[in-house]
VOGU-3710 file (C-alpha; in Angstrom, 3 decimals, decimal comma):
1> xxxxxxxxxx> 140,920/90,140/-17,301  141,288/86,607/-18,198  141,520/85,845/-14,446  143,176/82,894/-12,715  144,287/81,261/-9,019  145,440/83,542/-6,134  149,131/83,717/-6,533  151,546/85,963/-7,627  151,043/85,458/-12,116  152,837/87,565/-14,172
11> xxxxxxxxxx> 151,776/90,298/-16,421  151,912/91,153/-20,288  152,749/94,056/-22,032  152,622/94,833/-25,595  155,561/92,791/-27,772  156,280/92,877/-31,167  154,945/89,680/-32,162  154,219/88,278/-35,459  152,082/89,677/-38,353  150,782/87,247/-40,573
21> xxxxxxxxxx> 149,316/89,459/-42,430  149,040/93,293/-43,397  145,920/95,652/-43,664  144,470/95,959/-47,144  142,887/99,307/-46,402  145,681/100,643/-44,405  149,215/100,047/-44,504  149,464/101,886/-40,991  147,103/99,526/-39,028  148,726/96,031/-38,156
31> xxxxxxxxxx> 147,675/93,077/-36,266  149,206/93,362/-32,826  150,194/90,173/-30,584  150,641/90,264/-26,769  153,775/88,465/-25,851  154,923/87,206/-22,071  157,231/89,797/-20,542  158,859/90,316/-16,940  157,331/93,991/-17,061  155,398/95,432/-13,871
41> xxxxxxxxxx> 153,816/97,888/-15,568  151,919/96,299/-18,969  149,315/95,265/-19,578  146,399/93,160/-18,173  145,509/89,384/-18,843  145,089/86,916/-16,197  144,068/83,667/-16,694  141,279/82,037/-13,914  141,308/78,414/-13,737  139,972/77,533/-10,097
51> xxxxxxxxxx> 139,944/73,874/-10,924  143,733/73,594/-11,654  145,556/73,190/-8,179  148,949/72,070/-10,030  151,056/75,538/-9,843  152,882/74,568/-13,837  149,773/73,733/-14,681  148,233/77,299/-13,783  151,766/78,581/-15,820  151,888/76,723/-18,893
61> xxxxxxxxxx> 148,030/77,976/-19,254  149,506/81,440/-18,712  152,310/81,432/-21,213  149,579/79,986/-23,587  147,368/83,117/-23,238  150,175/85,273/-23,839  149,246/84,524/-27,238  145,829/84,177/-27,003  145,370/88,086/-27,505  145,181/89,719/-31,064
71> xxxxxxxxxx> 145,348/93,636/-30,956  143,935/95,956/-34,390  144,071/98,839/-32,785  141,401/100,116/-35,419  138,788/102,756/-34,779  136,461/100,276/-33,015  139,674/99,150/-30,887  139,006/95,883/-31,764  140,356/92,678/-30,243  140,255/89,053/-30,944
81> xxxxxxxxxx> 140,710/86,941/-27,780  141,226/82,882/-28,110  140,160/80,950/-25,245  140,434/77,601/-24,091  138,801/74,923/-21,961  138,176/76,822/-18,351  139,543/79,843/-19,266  137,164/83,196/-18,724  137,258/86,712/-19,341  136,584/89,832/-17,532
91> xxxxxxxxxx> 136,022/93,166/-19,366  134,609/96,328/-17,680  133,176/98,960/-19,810  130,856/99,486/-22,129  131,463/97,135/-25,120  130,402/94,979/-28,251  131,138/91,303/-28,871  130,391/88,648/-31,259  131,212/84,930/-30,503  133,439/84,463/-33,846
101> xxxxxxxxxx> 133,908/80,321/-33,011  132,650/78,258/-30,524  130,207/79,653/-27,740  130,260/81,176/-24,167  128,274/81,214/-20,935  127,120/84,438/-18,933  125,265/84,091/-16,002  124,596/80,613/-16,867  123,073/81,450/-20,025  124,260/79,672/-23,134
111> xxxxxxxxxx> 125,297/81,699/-26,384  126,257/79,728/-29,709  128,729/82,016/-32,384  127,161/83,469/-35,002  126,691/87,186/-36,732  124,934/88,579/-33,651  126,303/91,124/-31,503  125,980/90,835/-28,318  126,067/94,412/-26,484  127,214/94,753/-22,803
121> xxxxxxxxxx> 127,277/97,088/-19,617  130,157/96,331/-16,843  130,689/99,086/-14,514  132,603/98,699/-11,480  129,751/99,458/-9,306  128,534/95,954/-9,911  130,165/92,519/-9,384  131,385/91,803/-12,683  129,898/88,596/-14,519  132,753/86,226/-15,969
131> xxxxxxxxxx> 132,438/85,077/-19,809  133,264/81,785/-19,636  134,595/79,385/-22,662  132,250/76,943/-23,861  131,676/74,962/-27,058  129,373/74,845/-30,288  126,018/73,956/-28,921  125,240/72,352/-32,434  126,211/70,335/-35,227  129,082/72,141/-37,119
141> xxxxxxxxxx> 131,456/74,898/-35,704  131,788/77,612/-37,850  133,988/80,704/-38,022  132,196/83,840/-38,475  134,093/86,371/-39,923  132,761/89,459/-40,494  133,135/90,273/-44,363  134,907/93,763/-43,549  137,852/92,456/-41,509  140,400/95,001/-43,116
151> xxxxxxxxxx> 142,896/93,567/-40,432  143,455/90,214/-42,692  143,329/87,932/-39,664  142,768/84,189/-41,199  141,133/81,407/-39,753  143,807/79,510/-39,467  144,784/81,282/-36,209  142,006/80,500/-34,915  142,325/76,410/-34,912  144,092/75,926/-31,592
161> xxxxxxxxxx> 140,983/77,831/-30,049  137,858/76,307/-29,680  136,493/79,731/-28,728  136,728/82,847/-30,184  135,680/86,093/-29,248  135,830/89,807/-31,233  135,699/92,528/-28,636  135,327/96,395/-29,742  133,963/99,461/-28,523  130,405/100,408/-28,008
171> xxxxxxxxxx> 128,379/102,265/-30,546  127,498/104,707/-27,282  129,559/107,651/-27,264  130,885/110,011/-24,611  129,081/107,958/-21,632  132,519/106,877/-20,596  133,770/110,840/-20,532  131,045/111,468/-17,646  133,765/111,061/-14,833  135,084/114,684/-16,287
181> xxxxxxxxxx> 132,010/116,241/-15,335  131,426/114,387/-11,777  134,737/113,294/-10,520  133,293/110,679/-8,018  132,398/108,613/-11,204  135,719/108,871/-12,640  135,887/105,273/-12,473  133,123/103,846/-12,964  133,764/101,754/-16,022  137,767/101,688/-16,078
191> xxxxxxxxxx> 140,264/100,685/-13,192  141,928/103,910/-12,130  145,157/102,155/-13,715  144,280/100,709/-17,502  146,573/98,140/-18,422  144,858/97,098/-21,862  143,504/98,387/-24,388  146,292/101,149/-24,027  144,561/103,783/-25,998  142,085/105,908/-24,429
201> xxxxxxxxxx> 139,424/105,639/-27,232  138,898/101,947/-26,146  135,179/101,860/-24,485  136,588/98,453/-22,468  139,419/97,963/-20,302  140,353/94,012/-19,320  140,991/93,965/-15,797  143,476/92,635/-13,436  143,702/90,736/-10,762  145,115/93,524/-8,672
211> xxxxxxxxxx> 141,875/95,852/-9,348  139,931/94,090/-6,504  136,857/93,344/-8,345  134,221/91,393/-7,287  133,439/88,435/-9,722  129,688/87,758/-10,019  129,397/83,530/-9,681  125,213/82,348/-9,289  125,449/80,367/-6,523  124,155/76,709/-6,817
221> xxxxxxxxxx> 121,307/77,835/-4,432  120,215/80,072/-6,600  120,618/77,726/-9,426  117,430/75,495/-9,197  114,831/77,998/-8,156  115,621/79,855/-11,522  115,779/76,816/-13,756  112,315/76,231/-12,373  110,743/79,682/-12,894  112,591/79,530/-17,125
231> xxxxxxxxxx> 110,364/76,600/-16,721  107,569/77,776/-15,767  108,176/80,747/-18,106  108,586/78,610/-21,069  105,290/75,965/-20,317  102,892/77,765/-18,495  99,556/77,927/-20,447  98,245/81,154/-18,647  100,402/84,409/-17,858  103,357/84,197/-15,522
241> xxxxxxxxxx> 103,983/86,597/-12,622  107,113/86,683/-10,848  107,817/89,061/-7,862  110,778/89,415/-5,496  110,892/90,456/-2,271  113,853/91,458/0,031  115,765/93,366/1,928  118,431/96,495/1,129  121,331/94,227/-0,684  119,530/90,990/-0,825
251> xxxxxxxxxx> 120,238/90,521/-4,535  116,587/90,876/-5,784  117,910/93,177/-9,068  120,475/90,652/-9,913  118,417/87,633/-9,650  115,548/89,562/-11,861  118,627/90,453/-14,095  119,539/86,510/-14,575  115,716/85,370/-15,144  115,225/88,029/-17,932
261> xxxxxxxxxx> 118,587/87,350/-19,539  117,676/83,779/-19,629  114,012/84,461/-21,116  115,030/86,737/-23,639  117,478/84,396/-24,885  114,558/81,739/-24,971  112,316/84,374/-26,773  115,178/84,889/-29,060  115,681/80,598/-30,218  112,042/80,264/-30,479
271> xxxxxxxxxx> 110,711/80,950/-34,021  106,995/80,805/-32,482  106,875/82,403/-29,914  104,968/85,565/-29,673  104,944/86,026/-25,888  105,511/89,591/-23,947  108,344/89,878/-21,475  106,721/93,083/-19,381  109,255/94,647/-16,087  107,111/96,506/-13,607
281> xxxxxxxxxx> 110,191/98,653/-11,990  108,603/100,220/-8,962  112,183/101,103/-7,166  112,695/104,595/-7,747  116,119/104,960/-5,767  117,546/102,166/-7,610  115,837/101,671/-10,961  116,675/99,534/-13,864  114,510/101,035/-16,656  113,037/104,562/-14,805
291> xxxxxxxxxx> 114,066/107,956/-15,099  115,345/109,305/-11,824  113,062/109,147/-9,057  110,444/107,228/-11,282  108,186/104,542/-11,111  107,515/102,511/-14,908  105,413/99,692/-16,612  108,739/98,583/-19,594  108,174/96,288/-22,592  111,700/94,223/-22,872
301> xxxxxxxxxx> 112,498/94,091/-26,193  114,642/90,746/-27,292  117,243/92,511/-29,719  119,467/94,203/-29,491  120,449/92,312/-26,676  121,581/93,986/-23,876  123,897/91,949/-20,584  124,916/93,571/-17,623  123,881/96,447/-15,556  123,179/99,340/-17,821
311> xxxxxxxxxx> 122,273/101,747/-15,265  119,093/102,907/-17,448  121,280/103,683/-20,414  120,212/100,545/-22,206  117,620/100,579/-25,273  116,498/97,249/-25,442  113,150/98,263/-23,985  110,007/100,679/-24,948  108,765/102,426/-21,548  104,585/101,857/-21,993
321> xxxxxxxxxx> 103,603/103,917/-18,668  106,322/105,980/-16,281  104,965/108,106/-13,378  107,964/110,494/-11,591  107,837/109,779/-7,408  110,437/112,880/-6,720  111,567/110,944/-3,948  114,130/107,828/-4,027  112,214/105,872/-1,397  108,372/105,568/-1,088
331> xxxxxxxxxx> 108,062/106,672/2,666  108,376/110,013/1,890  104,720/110,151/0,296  103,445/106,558/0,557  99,580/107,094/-0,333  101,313/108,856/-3,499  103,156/106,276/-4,533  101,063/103,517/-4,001  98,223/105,435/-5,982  101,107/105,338/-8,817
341> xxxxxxxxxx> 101,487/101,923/-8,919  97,737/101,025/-9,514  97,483/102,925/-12,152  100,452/100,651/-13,751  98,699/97,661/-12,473  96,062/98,836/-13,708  97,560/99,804/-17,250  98,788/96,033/-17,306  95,275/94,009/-16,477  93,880/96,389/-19,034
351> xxxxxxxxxx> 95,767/95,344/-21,994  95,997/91,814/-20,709  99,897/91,095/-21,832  99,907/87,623/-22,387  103,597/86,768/-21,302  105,400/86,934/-18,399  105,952/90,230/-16,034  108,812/90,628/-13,532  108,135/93,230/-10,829  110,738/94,678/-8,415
361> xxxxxxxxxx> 110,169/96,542/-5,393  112,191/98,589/-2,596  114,255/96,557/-0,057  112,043/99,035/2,314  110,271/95,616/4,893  110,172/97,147/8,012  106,596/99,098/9,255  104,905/100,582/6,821  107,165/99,122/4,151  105,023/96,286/4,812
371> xxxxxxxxxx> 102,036/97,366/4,581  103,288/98,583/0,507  104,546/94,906/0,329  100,708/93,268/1,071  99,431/95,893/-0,921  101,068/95,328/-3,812  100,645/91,549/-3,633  96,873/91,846/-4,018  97,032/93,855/-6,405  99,522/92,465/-8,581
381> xxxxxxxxxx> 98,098/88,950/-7,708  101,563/87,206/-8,653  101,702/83,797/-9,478  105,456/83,106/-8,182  106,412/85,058/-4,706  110,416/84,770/-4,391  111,443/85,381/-1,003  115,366/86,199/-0,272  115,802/85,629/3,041  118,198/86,669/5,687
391> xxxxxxxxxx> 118,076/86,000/9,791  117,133/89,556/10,031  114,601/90,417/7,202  113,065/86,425/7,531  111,056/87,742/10,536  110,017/90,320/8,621  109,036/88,562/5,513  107,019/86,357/7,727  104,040/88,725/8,662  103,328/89,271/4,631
401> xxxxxxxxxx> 99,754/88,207/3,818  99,462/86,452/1,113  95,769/85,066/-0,150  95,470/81,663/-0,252  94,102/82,210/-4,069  93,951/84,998/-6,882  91,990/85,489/-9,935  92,398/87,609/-13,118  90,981/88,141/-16,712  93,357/85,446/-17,994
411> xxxxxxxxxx> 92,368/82,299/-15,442  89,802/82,153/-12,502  91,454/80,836/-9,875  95,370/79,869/-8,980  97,012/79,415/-5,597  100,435/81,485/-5,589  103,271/79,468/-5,508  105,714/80,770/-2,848  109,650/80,878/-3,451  111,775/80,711/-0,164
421> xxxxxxxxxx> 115,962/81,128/-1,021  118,421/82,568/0,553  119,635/86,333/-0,119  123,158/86,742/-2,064  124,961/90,384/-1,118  127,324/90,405/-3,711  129,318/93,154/-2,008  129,759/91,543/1,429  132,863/90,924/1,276  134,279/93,825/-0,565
431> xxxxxxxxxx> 133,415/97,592/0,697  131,275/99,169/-2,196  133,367/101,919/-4,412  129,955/103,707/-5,375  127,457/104,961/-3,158  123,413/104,663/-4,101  123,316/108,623/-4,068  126,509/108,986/-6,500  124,666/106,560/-8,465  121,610/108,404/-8,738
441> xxxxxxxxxx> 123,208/111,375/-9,933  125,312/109,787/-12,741  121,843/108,901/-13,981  120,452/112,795/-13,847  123,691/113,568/-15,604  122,927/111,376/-18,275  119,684/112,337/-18,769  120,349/115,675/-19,228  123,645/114,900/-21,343  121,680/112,094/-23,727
451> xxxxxxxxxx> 122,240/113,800/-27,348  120,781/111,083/-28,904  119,980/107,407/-28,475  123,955/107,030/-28,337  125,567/110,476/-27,813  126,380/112,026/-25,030  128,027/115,344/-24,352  129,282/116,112/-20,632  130,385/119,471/-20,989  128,504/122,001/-18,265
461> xxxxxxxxxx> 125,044/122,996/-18,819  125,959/126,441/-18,207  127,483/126,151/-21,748  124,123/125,963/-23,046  121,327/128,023/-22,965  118,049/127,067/-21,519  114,580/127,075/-22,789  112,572/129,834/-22,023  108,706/128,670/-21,061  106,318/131,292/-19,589
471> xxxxxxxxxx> 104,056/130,423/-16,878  101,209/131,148/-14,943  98,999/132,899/-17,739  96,334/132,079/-20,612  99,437/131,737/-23,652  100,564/128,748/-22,736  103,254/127,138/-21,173  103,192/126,240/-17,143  99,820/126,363/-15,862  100,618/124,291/-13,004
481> xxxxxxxxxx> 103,541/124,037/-10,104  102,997/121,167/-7,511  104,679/120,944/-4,345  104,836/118,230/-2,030  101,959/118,167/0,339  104,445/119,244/3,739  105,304/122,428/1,610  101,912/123,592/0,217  101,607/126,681/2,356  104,779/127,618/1,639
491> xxxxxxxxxx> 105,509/131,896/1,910  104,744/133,445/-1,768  108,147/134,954/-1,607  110,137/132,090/-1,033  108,656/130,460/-4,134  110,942/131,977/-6,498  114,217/130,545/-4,623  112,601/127,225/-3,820  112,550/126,324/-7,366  115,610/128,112/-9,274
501> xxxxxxxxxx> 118,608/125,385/-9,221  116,567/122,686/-8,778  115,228/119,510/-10,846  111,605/119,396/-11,452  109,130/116,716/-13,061  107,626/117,988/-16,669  104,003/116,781/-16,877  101,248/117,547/-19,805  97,458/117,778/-19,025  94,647/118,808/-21,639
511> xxxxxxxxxx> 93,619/122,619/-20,880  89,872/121,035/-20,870  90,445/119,542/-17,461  90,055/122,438/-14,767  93,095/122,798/-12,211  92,794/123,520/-8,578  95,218/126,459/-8,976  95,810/129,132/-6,789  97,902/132,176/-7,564  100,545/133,136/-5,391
521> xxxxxxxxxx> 103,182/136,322/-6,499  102,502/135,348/-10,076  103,252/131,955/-9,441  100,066/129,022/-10,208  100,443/126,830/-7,457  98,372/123,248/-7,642  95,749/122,568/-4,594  95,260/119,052/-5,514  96,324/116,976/-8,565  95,459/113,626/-9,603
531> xxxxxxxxxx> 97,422/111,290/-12,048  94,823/110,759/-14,059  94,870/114,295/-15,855  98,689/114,690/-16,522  101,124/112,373/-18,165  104,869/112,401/-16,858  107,354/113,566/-20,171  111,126/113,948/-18,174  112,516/115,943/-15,761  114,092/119,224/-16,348
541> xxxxxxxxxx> 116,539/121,737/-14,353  115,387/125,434/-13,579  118,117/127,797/-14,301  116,170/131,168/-12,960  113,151/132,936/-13,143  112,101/135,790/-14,637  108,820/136,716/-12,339  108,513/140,246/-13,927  108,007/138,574/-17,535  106,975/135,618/-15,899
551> xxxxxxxxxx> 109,576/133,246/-17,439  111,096/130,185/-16,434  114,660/129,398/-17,938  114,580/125,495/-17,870  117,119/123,104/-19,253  115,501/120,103/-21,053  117,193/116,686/-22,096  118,090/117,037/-25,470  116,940/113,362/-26,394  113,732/114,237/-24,798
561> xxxxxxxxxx> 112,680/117,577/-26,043  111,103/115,856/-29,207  108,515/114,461/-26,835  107,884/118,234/-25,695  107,896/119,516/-29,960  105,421/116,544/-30,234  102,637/118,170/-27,906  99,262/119,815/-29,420  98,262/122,688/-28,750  95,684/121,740/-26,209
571> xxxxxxxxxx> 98,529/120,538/-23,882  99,672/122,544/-21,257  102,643/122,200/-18,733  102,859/120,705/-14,983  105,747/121,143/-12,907  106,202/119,001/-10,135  108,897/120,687/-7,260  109,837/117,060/-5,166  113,345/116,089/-3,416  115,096/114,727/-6,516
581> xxxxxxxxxx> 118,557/116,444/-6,359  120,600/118,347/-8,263  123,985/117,197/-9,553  125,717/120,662/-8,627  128,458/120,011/-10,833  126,053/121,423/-13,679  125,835/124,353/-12,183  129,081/124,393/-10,532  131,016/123,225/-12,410  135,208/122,601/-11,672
591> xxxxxxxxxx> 137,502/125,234/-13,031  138,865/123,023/-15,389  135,924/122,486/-17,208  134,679/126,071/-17,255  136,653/129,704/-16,947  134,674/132,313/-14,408  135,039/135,448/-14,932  136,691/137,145/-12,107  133,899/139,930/-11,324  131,188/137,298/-11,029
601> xxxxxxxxxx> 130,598/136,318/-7,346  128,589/133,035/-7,177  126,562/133,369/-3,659  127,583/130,885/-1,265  130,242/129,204/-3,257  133,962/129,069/-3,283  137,059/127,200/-5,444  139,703/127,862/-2,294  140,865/125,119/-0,304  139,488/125,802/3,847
611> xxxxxxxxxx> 142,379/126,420/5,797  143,229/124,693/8,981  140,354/124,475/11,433  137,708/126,267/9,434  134,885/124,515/8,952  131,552/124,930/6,657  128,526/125,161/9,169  125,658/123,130/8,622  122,011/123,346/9,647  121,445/120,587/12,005
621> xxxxxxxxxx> 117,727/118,590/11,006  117,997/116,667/14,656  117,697/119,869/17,241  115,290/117,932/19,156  116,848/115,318/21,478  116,089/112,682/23,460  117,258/114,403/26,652  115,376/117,302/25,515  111,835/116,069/26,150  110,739/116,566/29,871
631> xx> 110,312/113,531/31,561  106,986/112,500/33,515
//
């Protein structure tokens, strides 16, 4: 959307406009124009000018953006979008764009035109960031026109726009088709009513002012703090460490998202500078660069460059050390996980990145949340603490113990400098459309639907077939199933149906290390396990099990099974069983993406609407009860 002040604006739709030129390729593809029409039911462009309170002022700048908008309609769905002083755009999607004249700001981040392409990730799960008009930060303006515009669009439109913008689709495919699949993603990138691009193969959709969506603004108190850690960033002599700390909702991924944004762009003007940007992600229930459930030391890499929230689907970083948690919070096995993160700690003194590092923790600050919180401090031994602070996790923050000094490889002694700003919940004042949970499981399904580094396929594993990978013998294959530590004694027969349908953690170890295995109906369960002799490759999904040919049918991601090919023939296999779940629409998939046959009865499973009354029963976790307990 090109959004502008609350009142009632009106609405464009398609028009026949002008063509100034025809397609030299193509004599079917022609330059479309958006003109300004009474119609309730086109199209999408708002204009947002918060600083004009005169109500013809807010129209005339309307009626001017009605022909602001130049449609191709070519494969790419391409667009070309003139802006003007205070006007700013709102996309959702997955797109491409390249400043064509002028510049832009995003997230308070300057970008000049030129060749580049800049590659962003909007879903709706997110407050959307505005891209803002702004000039040539430089001496001369130039137009740059790609060489292959078959759509014969001259720079001469351009003139009355100081700003120019080419929008087209995404070079990832089929990510936007995962809502098939999993309904309760259905619109996750796209309003559930797309007023422009009209055709379906467009990979962005600009929104309205009537889809609710929360604009993402950086408030001015968050505005100095992060102009002082760029600083910092840019002049420090030594390594930079930056942690944030907070509360569920506080804002501590967005405000990590806006400091590496702005030092990648920095990385990106400087011709010098050689400096590592290194992201310590250590949230497993809400990661930025992890697999699901995972835990991971990340390189960020400065091009392609990547804005937005790309809910893990970006590849504008190289993953140096991941470890899988099975869990989405750390409480569930808390010596576990922080034995995880010293190894990546560890992993990072030891190669002594001379940059800066960003680590990001849980929003977990209560009890023994805490205790991870001090932990981590002295190990990580950060050199910036950010604090976002509420009334009700200040109290909280206040019993962290932080050393009065640190000391590493790089420098022998430095005093912490400690951050104190106040939290931003984006989503206060809008109810959130996508739950954590629903979240996590769009990212299983694209792990397991990742063709390629841009290809995706959604259509039900059960279409596939799995691998087959024995276990429990001398050929090969499994030599190892872990459980979590509560289930270790678990009944030999119930084995079998613990781990069919479910989504396990692949690890490889060197048969020269011994295991602490013991054998239990065929199965080689793990006694103890340390991370030091097995290295995490992905997750995978059990299928079945074959126990009298002792054979596990396991579906692998596709763009992960080279790491799998890759492994010598000294490696063997770990599986770890945890709580990660399985997105049952995989194995379950709706009728309308898969035909059953009639005779088959799927156990404990059924397509028919419950009648009246009927109700599915549930095992209740909470039998014990307060009023349960005999009083003394």
């Amino acid at each position: 959307m090109v959004t502008n002040s609350k009142q009632d604006l009106p609405r464009y739709s398609k028009g026949s406009g002008s063509d100034s030129g025809s397609d030299s390729d193509s004599s079917s593809s022609s330059k479309v124009q958006f003109s300004l029409t009474p119609s309730s039911k086109s199209a999408t462009v708002v204009l947002n000018s918060e600083e004009y309170e005169d109500d013809d002022a807010v129209d005339d700048l309307d009626k001017e953006l009605a022909n602001n908008i130049f449609y191709t309609g070519d494969e790419d769905e391409t667009m070309f979008v003139g802006l003007k002083e205070r006007q700013k755009l709102h996309l959702s999607g997955v797109f491409r764009l390249q400043i064509v004249k002028g510049g832009i700001v995003y997230n308070n981040v300057h970008y000049n035109a030129s060749k580049e392409i800049l590659n962003f990730w909007h879903p709706l799960s997110q407050s959307i960031p505005t891209i803002d008009f702004s000039h040539f930060a430089g001496w001369q303006d130039t137009i740059f026109m790609p060489r292959n515009n078959r759509f014969n669009i001259k720079g001469e439109e351009f003139k009355p726009f100081p700003c120019v913008l080419r929008v087209f689709n995404s070079n990832h495919t089929g990510l936007l088709e995962v809502g098939h699949l999993y309904r309760d993603v259905n619109y996750l990138w796209k309003p559930k009513e797309s007023y422009f691009p009209p055709n379906e193969r467009a990979t962005y959709h600009l929104l309205h002012e009537s889809d609710d969506v929360q604009s993402l603004s950086v408030p001015r108190y968050w505005s100095t703090p992060l102009e002082k850690l760029y600083l910092n960033h840019k002049t420090a002599t030594y390594d930079t460490r930056i942690m944030v700390l907070g509360g569920k909702n506080s804002g501590k991924s967005t405000l990590l998202r806006l400091l590496l944004e702005k030092f990648t762009q920095d990385m990106r003007d400087s011709t010098t500078n050689q400096e590592e940007l290194i992201y310590l992600d250590l949230d497993p229930g809400q990661p930025e660069y992890s697999l699901p459930d995972s835990i991971s030391l990340n390189k960020i890499i400065p091009e392609p460059i990547a804005l937005g929230q790309h809910l893990c689907q970006g590849s504008n970083f190289q993953t140096l050390l991941q470890f899988y948690i099975g869990s989405s919070s750390p409480q569930d096995e808390p010596s576990s996980y922080l034995n995880y993160v010293d190894n990546l700690i560890d992993y990072l003194e030891e190669h002594v990145f001379f940059g800066t590092s960003l680590l990001n923790l849980p929003g977990w600050i209560k009890g023994f949340g805490m205790q991870i919180l001090n932990h981590v401090i002295r190990k990580y031994k950060p050199t910036h603490l950010v604090f976002l602070e509420t009334a009700n996790s200040k109290r909280h923050l206040d019993e962290l113990l932080i050393p009065q000094n640190f000391s590493t490889s790089l420098r022998d002694s430095y005093v912490p400098e400690v951050v104190r700003i106040p939290a931003h919940n984006l989503n206060s004042t809008s109810p959130a459309r996508f739950h954590a949970s629903q979240l996590r499981t769009l990212k299983v399904l694209a792990l397991f639907h990742k063709l390629n580094q841009f290809d995706y396929d959604f259509a039900p594993l059960l279409k596939s077939a799995p691998l087959q990978i024995s276990y429990g013998n001398d050929k090969g294959g499994i030599g190892g199933i872990q459980f979590p530590m509560e289930f270790r004694n678990l009944n030999p027969q119930d084995i079998k149906s613990s781990l069919e349908g479910t989504v396990i953690g692949i690890h490889a170890y060197f048969r020269e290390n011994l295991l602490d295995v013991k054998n239990l109906d065929t199965f080689p369960i793990l006694q103890s396990c340390t991370p030091s002799i097995k290295n995490f490759i992905t997750l995978g999904l059990i299928h079945s099990i074959d126990t009298s040919q002792q054979i596990m049918n396991i579906y692998v991601p596709p763009f992960h099974s080279q790491n799998l090919d890759k492994q010598s023939q000294d490696i063997q296999w770990i599986i770890v069983r945890n709580k990660t779940e399985t997105p049952f629409c995989d194995l379950l998939p709706s009728p309308h993406t898969i035909t059953w046959d009639a005779s088959i009865q799927i156990p404990f499973a059924t397509f028919e609407r419950r009648k009246k009354l009927e109700h599915v029963w549930k095992v209740r976790k909470n039998v014990m009860r307060r009023g349960q307990f005999m009083k003394r």
